[in-house]
N, C-alpha and C positions, 0 to 999 in steps of 0.2 A: 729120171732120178733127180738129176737137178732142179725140174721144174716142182716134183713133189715138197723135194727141202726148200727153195722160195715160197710155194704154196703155208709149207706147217710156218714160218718165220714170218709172213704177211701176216697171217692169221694170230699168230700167239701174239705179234706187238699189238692188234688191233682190242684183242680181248684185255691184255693185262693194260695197254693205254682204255678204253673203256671202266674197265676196274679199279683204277687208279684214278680219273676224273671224274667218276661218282663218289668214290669215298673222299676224294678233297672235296666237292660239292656239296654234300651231308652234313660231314663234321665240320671241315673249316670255310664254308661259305661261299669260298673264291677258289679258282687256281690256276695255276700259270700253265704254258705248252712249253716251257722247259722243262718245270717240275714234271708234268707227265709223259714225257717223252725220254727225260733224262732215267725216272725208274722203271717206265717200261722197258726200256733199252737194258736196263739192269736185270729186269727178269728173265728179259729174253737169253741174254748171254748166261745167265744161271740153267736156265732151262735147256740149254745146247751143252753149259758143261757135265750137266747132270746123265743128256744122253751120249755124251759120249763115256761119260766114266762106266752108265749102264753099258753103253757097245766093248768097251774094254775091258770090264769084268765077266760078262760072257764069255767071251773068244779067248779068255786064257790071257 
């Protein structure tokens, strides 16, 4: 179980850090591994708080 939720949490920073350093790449030319690491980290914790409010709107 543990190793599943490390697995989805390695995986979702690498996609949204990917997604985030092509769109700064495109549009604005340049960008930093703060700036992508910093909103990747921001998606990620969105996207754990979203499953948990999904896990706790199910179960009552």
């Amino acid at each position: 179980m543990i190793l599943r939720e490390l697995l989805i949490f390695v995986a979702a920073f690498a996609a949204f850090a990917s997604a985030v350093a092509a769109y700064l790449a495109v549009f604005h030319g340049a960008s930093s591994l703060k700036e992508i690491f910093s909103t990747a980290g921001a998606a990620v914790i969105g996207l754990y708080a979203g499953r948990y409010l999904q896990h706790r709107l199910n179960h009552g």
